[in-house]
C-alpha positions as CSV (number, residue, x, y, z in Angstrom):
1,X,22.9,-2.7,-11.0
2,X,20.3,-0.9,-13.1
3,X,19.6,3.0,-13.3
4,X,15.7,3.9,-12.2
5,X,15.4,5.4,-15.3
6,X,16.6,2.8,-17.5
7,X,13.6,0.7,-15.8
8,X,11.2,3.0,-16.4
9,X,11.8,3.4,-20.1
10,X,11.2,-1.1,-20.1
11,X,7.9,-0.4,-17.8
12,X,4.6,-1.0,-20.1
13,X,3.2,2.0,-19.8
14,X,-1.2,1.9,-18.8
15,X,-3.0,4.4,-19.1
16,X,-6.3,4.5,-16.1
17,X,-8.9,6.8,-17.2
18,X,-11.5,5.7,-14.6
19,X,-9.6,6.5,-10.8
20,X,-12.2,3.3,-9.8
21,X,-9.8,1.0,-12.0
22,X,-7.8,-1.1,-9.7
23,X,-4.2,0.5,-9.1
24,X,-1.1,-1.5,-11.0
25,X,1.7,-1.9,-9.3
26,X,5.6,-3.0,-10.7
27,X,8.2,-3.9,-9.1
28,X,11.7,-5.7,-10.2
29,X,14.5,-6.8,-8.1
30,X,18.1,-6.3,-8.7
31,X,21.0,-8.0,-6.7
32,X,21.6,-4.8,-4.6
33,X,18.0,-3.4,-4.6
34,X,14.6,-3.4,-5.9
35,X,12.3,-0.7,-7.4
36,X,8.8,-0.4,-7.1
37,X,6.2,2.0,-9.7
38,X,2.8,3.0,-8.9
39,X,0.6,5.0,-11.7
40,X,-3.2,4.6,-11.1
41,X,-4.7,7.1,-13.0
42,X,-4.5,9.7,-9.7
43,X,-1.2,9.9,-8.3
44,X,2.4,8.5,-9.0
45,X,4.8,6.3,-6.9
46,X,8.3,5.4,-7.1
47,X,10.5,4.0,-4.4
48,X,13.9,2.0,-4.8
49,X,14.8,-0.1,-1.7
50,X,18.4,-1.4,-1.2
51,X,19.2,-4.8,-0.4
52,X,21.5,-5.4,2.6
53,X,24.3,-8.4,1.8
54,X,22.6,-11.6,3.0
55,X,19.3,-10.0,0.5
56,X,21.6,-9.7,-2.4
57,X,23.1,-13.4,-1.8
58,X,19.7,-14.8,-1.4
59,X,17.7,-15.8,-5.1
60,X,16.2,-13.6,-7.6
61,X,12.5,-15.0,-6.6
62,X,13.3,-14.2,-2.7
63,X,14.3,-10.8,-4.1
64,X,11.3,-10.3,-5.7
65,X,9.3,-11.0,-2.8
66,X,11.0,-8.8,-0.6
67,X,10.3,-6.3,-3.1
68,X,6.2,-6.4,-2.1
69,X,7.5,-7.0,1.4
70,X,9.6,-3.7,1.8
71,X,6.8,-1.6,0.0
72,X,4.1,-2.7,2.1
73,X,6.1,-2.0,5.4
74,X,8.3,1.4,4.0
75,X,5.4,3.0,2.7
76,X,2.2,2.5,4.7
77,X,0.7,5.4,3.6
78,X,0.6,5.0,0.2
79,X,-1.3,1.4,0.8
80,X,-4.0,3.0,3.1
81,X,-4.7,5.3,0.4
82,X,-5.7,2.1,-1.7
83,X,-7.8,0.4,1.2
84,X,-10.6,-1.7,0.3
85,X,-9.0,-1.8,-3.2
86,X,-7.9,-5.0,-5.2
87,X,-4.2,-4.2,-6.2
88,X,-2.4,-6.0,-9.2
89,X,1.2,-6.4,-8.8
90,X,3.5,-7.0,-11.8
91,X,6.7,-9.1,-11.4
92,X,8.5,-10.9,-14.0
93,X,9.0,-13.2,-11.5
94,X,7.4,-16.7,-11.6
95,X,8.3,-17.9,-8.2
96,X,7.2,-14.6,-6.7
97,X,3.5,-15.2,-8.2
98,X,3.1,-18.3,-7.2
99,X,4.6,-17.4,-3.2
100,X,2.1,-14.7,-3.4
101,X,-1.1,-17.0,-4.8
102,X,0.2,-20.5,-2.5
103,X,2.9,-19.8,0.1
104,X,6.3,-21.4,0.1
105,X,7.2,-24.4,1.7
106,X,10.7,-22.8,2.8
107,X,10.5,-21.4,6.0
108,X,12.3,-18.3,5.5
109,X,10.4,-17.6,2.6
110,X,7.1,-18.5,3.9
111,X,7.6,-15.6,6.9
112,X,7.7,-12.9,4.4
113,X,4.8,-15.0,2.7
114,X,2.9,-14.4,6.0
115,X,3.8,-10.8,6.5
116,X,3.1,-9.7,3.1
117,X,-0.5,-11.4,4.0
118,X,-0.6,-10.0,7.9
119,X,-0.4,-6.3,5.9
120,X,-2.6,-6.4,3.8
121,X,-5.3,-7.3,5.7
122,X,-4.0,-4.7,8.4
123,X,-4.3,-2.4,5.4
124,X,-7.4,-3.6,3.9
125,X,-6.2,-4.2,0.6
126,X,-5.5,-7.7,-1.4
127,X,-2.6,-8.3,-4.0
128,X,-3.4,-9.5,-7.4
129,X,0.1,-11.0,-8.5
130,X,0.7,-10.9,-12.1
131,X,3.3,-12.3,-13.9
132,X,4.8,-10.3,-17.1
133,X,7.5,-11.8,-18.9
């Protein structure tokens, strides 16, 4: 388990000084919950969503994913804020990228897949997945 602000002494910290600047999302996904960082040159986010049991046995990429997933439906709000706006999404998370660019084959993961896709264009936003090592 990891302490929020041990993670948010590892984020790379951006400076925005134009608010028209896309907003830059991170997130990363423990086994018993995941933590999500907004800074986009206007406001601040920070939101840290537990994992139920079956979430914490399932893989680090479907993790990830939930990540996004419990963001966009938790926190509506701060998405409409955002509408019309390209959002890049920072995971250090391969697998998550590439379920957010292609889909999954994998039922279970292609449903979150399709969710995650079903908000944001309900929200009127579009992810940017980005991959930081």
């Amino acid at each position: 388990m990891y302490e929020l602000h041990d993670v948010l002494n590892k984020i790379q910290t951006i400076t925005l000084t134009d608010s028209d600047m896309p907003a830059l999302f991170v997130s990363d996904a423990s086994s018993s919950n995941s933590f999500i960082y907004l800074a986009d040159g206007t406001f601040s986010y920070v939101a840290d969503f537990p994992f139920s049991s079956d979430e914490s046995a399932a893989s680090s990429s479907y993790r990830e994913l939930l990540a996004v997933h419990k963001a966009l439906q938790t926190d509506e709000h701060i998405f409409r804020r955002l509408s019309t706006q390209h959002i890049y999404w920072q995971t250090d998370n391969q697998a998550c990228v590439h379920f957010l660019q292609s889909g999954s084959r994998r039922p279970h993961i292609q449903r979150i897949v399709l969710s995650i896709k079903t908000k944001e264009k309900e929200l009127g936003i579009r992810i940017i997945p980005v991959w930081t090592p």
